[in-house]
PDB file with one MODEL, atoms N, CA, C and O in Angstrom:
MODEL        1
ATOM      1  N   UNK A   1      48.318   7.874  -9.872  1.00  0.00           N
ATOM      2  CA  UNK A   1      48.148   7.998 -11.316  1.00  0.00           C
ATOM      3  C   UNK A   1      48.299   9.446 -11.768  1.00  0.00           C
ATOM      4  O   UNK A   1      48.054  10.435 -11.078  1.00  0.00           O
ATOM      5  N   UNK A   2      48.702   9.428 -12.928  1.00  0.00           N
ATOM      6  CA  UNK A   2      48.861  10.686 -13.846  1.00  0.00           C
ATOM      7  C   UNK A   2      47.660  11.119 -14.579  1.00  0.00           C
ATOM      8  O   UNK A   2      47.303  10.140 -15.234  1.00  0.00           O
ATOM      9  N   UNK A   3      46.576  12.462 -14.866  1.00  0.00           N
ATOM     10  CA  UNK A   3      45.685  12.633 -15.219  1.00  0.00           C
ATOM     11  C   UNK A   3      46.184  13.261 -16.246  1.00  0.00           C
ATOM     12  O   UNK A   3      47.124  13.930 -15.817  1.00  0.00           O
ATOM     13  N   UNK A   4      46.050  13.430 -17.525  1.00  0.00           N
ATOM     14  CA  UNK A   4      46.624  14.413 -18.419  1.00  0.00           C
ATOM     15  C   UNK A   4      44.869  14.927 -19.005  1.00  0.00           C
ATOM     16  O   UNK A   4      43.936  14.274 -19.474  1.00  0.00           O
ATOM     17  N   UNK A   5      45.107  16.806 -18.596  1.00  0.00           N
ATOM     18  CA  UNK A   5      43.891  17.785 -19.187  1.00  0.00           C
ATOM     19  C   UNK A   5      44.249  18.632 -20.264  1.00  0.00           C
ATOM     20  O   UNK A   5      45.438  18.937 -20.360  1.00  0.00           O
ATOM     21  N   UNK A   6      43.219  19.185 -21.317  1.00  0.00           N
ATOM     22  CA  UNK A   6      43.294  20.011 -21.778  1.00  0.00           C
ATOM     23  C   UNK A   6      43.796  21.161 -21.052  1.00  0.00           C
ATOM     24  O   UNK A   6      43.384  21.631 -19.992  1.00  0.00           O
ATOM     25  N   UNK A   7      44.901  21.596 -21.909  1.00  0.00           N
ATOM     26  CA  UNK A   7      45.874  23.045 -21.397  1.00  0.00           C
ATOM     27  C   UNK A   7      45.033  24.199 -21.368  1.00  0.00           C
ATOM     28  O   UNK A   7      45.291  25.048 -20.515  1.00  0.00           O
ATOM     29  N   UNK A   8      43.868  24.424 -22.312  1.00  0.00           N
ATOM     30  CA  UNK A   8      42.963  25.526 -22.589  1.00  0.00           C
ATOM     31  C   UNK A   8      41.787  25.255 -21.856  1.00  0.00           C
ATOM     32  O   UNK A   8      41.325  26.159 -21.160  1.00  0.00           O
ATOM     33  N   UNK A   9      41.194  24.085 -21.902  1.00  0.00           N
ATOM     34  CA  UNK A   9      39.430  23.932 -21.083  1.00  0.00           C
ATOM     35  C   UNK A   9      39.921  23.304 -20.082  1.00  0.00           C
ATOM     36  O   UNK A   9      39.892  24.311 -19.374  1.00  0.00           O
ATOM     37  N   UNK A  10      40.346  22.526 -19.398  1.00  0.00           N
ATOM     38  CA  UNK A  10      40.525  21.592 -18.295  1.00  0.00           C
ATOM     39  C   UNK A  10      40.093  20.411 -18.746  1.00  0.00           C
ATOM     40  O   UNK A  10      41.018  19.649 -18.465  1.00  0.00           O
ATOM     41  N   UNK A  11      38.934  19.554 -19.476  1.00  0.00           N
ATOM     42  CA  UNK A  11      38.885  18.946 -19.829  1.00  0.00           C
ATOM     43  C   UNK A  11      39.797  17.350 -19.453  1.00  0.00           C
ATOM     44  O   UNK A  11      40.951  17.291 -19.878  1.00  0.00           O
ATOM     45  N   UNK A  12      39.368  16.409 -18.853  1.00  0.00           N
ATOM     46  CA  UNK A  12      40.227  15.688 -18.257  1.00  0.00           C
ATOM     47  C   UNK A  12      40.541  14.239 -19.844  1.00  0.00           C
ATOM     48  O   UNK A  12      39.662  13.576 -20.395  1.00  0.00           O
ATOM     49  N   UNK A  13      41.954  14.218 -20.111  1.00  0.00           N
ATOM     50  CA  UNK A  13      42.113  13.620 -21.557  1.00  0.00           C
ATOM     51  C   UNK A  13      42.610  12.305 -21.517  1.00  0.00           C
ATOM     52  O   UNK A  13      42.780  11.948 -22.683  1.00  0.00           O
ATOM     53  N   UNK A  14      42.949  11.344 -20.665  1.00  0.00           N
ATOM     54  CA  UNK A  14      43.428  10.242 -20.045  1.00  0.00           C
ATOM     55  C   UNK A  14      43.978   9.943 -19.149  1.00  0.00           C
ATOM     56  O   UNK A  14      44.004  10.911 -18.390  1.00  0.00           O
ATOM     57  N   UNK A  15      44.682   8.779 -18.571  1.00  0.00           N
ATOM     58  CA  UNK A  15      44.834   8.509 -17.177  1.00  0.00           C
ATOM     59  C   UNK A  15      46.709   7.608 -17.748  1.00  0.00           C
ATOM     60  O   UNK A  15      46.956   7.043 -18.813  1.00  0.00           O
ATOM     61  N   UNK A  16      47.460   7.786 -16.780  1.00  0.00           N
ATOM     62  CA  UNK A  16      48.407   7.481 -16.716  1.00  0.00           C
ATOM     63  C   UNK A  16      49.008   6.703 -15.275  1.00  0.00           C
ATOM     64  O   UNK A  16      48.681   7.161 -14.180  1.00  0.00           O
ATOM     65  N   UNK A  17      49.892   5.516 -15.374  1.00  0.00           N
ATOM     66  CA  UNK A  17      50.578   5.124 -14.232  1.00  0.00           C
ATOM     67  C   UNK A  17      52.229   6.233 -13.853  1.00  0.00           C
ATOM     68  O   UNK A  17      53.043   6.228 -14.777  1.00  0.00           O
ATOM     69  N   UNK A  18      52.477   6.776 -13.037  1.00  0.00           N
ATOM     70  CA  UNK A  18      53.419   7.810 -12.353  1.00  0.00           C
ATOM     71  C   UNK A  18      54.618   7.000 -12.633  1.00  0.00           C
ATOM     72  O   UNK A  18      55.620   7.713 -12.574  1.00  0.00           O
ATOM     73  N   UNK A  19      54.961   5.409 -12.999  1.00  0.00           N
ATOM     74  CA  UNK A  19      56.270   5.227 -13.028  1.00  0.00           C
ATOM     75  C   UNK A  19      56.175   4.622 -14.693  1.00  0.00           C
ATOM     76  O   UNK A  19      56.830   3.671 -15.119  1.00  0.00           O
ATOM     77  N   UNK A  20      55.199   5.432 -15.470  1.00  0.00           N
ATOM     78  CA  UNK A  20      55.303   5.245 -16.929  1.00  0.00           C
ATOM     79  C   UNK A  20      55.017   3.915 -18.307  1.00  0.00           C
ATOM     80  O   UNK A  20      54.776   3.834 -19.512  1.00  0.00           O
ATOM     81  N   UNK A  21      55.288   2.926 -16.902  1.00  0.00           N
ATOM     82  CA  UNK A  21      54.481   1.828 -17.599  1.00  0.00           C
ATOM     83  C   UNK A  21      53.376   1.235 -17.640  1.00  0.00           C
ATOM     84  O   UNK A  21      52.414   1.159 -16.875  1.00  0.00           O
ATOM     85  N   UNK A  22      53.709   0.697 -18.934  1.00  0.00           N
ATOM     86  CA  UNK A  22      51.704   0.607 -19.524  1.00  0.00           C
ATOM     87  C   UNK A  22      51.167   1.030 -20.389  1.00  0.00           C
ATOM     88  O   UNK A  22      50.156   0.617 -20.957  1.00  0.00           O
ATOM     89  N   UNK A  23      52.359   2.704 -20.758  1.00  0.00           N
ATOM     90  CA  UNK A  23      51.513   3.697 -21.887  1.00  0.00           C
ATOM     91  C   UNK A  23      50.736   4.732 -20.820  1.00  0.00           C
ATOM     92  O   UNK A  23      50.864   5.061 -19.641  1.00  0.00           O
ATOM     93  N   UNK A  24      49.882   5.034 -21.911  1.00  0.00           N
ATOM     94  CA  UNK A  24      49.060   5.899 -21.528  1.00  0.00           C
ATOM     95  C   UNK A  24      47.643   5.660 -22.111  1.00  0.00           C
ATOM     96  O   UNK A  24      47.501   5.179 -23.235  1.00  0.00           O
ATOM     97  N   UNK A  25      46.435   6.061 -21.198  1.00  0.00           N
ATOM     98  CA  UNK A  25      45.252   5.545 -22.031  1.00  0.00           C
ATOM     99  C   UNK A  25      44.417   7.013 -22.559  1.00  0.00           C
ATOM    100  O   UNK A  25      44.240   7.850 -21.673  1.00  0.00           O
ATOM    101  N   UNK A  26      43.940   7.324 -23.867  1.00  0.00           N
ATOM    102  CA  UNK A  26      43.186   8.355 -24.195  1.00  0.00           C
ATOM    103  C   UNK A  26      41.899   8.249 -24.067  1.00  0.00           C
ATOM    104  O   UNK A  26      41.378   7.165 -24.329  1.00  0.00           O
ATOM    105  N   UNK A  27      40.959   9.555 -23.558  1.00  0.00           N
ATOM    106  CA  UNK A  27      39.496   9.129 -23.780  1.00  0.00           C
ATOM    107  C   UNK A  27      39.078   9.454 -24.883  1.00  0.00           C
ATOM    108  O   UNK A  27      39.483  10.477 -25.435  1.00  0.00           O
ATOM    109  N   UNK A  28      38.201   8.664 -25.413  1.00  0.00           N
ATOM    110  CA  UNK A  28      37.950   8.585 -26.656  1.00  0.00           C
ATOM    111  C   UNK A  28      37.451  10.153 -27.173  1.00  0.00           C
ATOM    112  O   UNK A  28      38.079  10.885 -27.937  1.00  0.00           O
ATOM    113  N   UNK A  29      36.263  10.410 -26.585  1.00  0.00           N
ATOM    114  CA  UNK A  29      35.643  11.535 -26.489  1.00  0.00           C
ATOM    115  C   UNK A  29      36.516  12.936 -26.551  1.00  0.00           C
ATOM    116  O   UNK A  29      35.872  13.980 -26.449  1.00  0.00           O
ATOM    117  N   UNK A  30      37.813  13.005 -26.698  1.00  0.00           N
ATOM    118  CA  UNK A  30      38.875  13.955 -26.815  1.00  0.00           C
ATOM    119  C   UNK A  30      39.028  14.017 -27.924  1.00  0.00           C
ATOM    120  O   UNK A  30      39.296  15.137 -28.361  1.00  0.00           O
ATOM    121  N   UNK A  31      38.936  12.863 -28.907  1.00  0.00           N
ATOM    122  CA  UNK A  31      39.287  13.058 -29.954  1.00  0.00           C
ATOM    123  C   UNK A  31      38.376  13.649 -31.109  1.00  0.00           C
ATOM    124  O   UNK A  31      37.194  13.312 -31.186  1.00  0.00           O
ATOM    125  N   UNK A  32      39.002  14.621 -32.090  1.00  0.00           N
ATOM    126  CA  UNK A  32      37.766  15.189 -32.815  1.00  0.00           C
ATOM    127  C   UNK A  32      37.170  13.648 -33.879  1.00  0.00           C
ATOM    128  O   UNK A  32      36.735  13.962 -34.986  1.00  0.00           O
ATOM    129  N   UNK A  33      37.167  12.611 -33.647  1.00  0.00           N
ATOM    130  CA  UNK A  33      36.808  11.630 -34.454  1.00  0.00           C
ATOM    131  C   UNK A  33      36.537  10.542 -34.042  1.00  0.00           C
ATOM    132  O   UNK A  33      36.873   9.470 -34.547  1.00  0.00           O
ATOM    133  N   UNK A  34      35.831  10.735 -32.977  1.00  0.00           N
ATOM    134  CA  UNK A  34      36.053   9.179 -31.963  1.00  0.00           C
ATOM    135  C   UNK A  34      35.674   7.818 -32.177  1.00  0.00           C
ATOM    136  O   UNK A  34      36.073   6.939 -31.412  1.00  0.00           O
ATOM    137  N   UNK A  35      34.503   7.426 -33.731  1.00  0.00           N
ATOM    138  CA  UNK A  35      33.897   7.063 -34.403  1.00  0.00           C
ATOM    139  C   UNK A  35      35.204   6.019 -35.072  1.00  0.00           C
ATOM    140  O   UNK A  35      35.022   4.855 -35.428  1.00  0.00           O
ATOM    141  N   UNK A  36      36.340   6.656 -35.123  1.00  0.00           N
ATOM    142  CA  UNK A  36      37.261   6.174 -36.288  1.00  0.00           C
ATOM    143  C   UNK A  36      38.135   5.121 -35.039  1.00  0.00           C
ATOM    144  O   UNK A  36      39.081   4.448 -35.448  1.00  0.00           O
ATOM    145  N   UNK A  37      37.761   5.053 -33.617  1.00  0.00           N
ATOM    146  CA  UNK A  37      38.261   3.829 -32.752  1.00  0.00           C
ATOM    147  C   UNK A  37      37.111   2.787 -32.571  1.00  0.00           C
ATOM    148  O   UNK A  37      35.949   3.144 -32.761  1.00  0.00           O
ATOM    149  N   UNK A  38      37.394   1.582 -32.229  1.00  0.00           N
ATOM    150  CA  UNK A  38      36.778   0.281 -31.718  1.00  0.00           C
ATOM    151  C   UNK A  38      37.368   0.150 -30.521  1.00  0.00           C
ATOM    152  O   UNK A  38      38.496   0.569 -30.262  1.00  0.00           O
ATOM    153  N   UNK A  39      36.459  -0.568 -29.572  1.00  0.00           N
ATOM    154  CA  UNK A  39      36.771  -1.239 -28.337  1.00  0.00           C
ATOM    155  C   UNK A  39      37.184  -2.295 -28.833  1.00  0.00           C
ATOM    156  O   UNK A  39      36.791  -2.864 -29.851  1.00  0.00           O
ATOM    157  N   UNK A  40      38.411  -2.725 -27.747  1.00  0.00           N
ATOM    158  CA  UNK A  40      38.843  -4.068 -28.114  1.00  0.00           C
ATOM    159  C   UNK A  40      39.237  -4.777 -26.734  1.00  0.00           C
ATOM    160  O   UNK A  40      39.943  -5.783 -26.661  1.00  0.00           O
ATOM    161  N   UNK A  41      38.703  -4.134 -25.710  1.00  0.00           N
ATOM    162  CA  UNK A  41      38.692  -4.827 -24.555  1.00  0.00           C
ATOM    163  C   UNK A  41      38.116  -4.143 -23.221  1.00  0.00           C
ATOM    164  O   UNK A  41      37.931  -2.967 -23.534  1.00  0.00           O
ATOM    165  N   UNK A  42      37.799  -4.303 -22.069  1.00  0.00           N
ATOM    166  CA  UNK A  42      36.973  -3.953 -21.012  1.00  0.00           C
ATOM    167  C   UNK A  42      38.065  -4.021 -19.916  1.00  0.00           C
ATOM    168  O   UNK A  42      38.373  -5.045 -19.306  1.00  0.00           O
ATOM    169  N   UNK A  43      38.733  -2.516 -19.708  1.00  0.00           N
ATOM    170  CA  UNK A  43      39.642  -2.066 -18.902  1.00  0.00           C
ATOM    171  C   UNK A  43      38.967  -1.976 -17.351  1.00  0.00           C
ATOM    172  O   UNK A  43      38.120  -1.122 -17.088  1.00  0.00           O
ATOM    173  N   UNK A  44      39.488  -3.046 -16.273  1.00  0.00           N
ATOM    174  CA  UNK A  44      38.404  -2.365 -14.781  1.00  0.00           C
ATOM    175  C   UNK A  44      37.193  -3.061 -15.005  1.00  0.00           C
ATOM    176  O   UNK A  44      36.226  -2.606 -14.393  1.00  0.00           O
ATOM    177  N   UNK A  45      36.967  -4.198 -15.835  1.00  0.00           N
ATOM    178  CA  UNK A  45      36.015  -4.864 -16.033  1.00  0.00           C
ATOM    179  C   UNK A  45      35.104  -5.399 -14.352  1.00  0.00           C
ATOM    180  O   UNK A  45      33.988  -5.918 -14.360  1.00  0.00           O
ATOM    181  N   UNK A  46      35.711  -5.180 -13.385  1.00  0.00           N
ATOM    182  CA  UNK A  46      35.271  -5.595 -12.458  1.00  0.00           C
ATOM    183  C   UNK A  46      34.523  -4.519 -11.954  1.00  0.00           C
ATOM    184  O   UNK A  46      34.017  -4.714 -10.850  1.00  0.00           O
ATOM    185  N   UNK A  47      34.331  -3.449 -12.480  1.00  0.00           N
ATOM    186  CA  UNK A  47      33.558  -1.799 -12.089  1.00  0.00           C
ATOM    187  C   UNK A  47      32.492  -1.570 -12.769  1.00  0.00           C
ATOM    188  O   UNK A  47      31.568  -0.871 -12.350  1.00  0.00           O
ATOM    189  N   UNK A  48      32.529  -2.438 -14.479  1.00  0.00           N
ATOM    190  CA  UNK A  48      31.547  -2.029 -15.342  1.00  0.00           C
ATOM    191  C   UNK A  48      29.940  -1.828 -15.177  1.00  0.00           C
ATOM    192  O   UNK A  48      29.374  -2.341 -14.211  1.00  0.00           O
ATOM    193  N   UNK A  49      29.395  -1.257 -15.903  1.00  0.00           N
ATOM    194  CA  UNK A  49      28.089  -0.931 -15.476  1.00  0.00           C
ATOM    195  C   UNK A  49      27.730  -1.531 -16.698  1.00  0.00           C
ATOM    196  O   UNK A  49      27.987  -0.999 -17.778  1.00  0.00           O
ATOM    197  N   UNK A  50      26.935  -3.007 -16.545  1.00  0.00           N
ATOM    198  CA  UNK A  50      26.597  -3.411 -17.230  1.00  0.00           C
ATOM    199  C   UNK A  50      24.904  -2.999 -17.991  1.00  0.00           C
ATOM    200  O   UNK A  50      24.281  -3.676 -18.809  1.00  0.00           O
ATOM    201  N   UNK A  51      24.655  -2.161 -17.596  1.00  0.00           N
ATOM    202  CA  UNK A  51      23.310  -1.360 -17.757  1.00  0.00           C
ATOM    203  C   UNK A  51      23.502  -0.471 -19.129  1.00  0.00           C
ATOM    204  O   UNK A  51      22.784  -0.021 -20.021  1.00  0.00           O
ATOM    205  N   UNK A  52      25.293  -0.487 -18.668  1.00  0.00           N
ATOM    206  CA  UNK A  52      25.392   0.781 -20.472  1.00  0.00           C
ATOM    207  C   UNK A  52      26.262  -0.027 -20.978  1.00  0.00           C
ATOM    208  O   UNK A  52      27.432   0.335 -21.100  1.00  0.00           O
ATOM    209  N   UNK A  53      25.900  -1.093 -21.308  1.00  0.00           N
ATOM    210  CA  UNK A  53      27.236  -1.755 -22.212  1.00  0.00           C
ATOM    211  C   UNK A  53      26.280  -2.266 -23.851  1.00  0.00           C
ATOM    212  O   UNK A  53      26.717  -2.834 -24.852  1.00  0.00           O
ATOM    213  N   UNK A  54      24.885  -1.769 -23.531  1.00  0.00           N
ATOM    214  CA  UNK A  54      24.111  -1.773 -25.392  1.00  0.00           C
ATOM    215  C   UNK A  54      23.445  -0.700 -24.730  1.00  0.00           C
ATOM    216  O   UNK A  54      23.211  -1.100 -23.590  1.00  0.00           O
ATOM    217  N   UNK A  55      23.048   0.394 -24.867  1.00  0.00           N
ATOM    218  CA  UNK A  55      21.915   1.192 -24.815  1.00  0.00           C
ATOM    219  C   UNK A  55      21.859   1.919 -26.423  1.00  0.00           C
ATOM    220  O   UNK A  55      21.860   3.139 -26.587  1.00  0.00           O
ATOM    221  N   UNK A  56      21.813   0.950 -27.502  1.00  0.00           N
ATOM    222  CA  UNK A  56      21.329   1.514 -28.710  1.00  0.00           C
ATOM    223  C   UNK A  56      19.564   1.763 -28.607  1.00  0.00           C
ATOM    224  O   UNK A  56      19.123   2.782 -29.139  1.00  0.00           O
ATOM    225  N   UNK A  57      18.584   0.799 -27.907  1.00  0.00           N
ATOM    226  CA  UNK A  57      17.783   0.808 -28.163  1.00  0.00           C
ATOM    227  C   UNK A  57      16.972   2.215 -27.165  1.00  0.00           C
ATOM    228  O   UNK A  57      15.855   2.727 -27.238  1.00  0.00           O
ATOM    229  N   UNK A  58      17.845   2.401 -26.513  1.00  0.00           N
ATOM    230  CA  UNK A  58      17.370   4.270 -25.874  1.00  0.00           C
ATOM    231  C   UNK A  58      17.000   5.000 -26.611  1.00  0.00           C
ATOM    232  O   UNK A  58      17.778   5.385 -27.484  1.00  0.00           O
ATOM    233  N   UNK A  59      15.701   5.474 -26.564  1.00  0.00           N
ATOM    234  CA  UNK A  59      15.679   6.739 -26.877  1.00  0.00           C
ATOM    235  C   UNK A  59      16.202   7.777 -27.285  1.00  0.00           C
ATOM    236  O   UNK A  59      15.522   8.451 -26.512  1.00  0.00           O
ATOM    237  N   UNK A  60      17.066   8.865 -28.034  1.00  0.00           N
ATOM    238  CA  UNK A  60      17.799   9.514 -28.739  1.00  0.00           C
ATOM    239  C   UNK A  60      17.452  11.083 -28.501  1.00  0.00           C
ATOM    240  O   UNK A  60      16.296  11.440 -28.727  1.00  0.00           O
ATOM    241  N   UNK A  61      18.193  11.822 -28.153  1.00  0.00           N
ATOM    242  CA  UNK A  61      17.521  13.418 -27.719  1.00  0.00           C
ATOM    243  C   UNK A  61      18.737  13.761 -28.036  1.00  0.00           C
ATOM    244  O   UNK A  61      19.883  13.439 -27.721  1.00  0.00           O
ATOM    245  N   UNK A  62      17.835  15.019 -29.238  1.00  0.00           N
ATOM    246  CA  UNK A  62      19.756  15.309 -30.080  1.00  0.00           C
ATOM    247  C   UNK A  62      19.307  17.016 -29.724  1.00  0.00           C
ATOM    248  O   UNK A  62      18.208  17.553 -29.868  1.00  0.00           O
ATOM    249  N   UNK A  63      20.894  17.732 -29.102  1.00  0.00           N
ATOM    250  CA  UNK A  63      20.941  19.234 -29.218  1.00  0.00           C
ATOM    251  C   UNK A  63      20.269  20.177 -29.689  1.00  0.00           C
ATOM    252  O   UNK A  63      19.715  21.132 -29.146  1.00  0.00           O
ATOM    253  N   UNK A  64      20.380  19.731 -31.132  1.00  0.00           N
ATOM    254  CA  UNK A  64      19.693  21.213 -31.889  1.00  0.00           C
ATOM    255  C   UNK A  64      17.973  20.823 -31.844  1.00  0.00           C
ATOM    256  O   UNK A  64      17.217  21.537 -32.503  1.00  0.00           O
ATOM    257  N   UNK A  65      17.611  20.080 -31.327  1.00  0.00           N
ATOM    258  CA  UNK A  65      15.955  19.588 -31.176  1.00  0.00           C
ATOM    259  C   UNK A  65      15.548  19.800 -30.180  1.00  0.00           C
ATOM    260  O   UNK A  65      14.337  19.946 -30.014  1.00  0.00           O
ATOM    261  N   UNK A  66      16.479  19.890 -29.133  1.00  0.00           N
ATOM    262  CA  UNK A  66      15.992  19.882 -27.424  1.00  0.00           C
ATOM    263  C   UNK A  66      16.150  21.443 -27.325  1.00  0.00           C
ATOM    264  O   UNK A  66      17.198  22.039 -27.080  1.00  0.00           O
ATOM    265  N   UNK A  67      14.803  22.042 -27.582  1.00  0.00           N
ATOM    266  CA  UNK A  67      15.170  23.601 -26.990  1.00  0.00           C
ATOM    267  C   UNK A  67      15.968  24.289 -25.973  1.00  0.00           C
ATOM    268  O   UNK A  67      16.616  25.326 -26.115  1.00  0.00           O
ATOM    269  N   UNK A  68      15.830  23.566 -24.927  1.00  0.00           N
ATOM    270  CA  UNK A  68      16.422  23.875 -23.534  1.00  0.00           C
ATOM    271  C   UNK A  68      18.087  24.040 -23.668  1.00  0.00           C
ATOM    272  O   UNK A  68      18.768  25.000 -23.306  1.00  0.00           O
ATOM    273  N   UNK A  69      18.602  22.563 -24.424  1.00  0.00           N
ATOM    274  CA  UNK A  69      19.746  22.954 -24.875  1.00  0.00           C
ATOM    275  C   UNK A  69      20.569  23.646 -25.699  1.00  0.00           C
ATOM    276  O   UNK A  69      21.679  24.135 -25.493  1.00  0.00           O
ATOM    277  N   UNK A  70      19.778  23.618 -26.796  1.00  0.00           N
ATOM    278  CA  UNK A  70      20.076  24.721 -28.206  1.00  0.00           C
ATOM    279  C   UNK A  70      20.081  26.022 -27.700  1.00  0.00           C
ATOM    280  O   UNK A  70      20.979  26.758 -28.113  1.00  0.00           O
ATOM    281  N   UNK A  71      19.212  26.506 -26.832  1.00  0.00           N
ATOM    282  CA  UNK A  71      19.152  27.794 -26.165  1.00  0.00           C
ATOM    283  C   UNK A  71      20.551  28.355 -25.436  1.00  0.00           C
ATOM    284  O   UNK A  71      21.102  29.456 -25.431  1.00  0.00           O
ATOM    285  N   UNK A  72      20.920  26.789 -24.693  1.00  0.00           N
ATOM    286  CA  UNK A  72      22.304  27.228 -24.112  1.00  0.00           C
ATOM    287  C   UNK A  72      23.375  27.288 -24.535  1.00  0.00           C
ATOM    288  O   UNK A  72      24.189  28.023 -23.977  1.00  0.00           O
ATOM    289  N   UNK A  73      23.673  26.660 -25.476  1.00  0.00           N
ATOM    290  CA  UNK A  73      24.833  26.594 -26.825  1.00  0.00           C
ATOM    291  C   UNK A  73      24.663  28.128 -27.495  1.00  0.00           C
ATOM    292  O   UNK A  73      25.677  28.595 -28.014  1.00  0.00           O
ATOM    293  N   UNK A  74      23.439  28.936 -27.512  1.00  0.00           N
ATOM    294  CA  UNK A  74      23.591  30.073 -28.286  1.00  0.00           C
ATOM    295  C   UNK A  74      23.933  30.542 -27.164  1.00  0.00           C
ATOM    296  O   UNK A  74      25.132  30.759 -26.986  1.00  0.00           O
ATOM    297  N   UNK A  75      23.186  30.765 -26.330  1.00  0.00           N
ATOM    298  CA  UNK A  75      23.483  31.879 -25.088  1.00  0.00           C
ATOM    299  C   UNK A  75      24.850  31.902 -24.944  1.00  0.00           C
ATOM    300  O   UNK A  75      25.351  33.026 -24.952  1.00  0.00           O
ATOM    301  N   UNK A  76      25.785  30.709 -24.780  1.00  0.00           N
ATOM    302  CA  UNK A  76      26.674  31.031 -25.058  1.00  0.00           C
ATOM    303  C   UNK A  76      28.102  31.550 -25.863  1.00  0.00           C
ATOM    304  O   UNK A  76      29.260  31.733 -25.488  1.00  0.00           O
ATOM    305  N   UNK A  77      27.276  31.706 -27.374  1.00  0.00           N
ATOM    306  CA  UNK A  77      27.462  31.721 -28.112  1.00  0.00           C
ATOM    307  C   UNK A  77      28.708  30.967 -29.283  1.00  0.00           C
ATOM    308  O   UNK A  77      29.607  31.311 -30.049  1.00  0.00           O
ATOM    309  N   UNK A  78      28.082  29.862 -28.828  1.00  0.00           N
ATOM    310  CA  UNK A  78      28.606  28.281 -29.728  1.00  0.00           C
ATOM    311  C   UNK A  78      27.718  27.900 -30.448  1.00  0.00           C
ATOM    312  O   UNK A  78      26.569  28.122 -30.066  1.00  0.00           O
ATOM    313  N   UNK A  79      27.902  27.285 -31.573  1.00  0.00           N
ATOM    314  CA  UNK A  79      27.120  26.203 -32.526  1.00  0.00           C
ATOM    315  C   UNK A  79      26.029  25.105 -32.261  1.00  0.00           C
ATOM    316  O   UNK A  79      26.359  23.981 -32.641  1.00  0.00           O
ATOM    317  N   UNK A  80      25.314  25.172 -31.926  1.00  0.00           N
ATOM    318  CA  UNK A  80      24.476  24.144 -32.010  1.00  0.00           C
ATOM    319  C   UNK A  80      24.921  22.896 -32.526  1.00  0.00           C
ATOM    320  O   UNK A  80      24.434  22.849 -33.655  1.00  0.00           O
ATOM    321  N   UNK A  81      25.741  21.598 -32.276  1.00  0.00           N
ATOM    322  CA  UNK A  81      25.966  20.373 -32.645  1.00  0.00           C
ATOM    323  C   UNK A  81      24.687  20.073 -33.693  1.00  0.00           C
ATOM    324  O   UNK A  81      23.724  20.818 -33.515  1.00  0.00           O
ATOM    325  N   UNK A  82      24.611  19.490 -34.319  1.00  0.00           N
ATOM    326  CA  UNK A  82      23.696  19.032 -35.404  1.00  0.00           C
ATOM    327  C   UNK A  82      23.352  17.498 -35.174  1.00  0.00           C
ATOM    328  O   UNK A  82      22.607  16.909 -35.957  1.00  0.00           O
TER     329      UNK A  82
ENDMDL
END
């Protein structure tokens, strides 16, 4: 398979077959909007971890609240996600 990364971070951005068919698949999470896709099917369904297929009712620990992390986003001097 073909891995295609960000040219600047490494960042790994989807997965590809080497003789081109099929397309190509994007991870969602690459995109600055990832909100604006739906699942519409369960790729490798035989791998899934059915443990994370609802975890709405988890608990929620957001960046700019979790000191530990907000600390490291400045230290490095990036934005705090909101």
């Amino acid at each position: 398979p073909h891995r295609p990364f960000c040219g600047q971070c490494g960042t790994p951005l989807g997965f590809a077959f080497l003789d081109g068919k099929g397309g190509i698949d994007l991870t969602v999470g690459s995109f600055d909007d990832p909100s604006a896709f739906r699942p519409v099917l369960h790729a490798g369904a035989e791998s899934v971890h059915e443990a994370w297929l609802d975890t709405r009712d988890l608990p929620r620990n957001y960046s700019a609240t979790t000191r530990s992390v907000a600390d490291r986003y400045q230290a490095a001097g990036l934005e705090v996600p909101e």
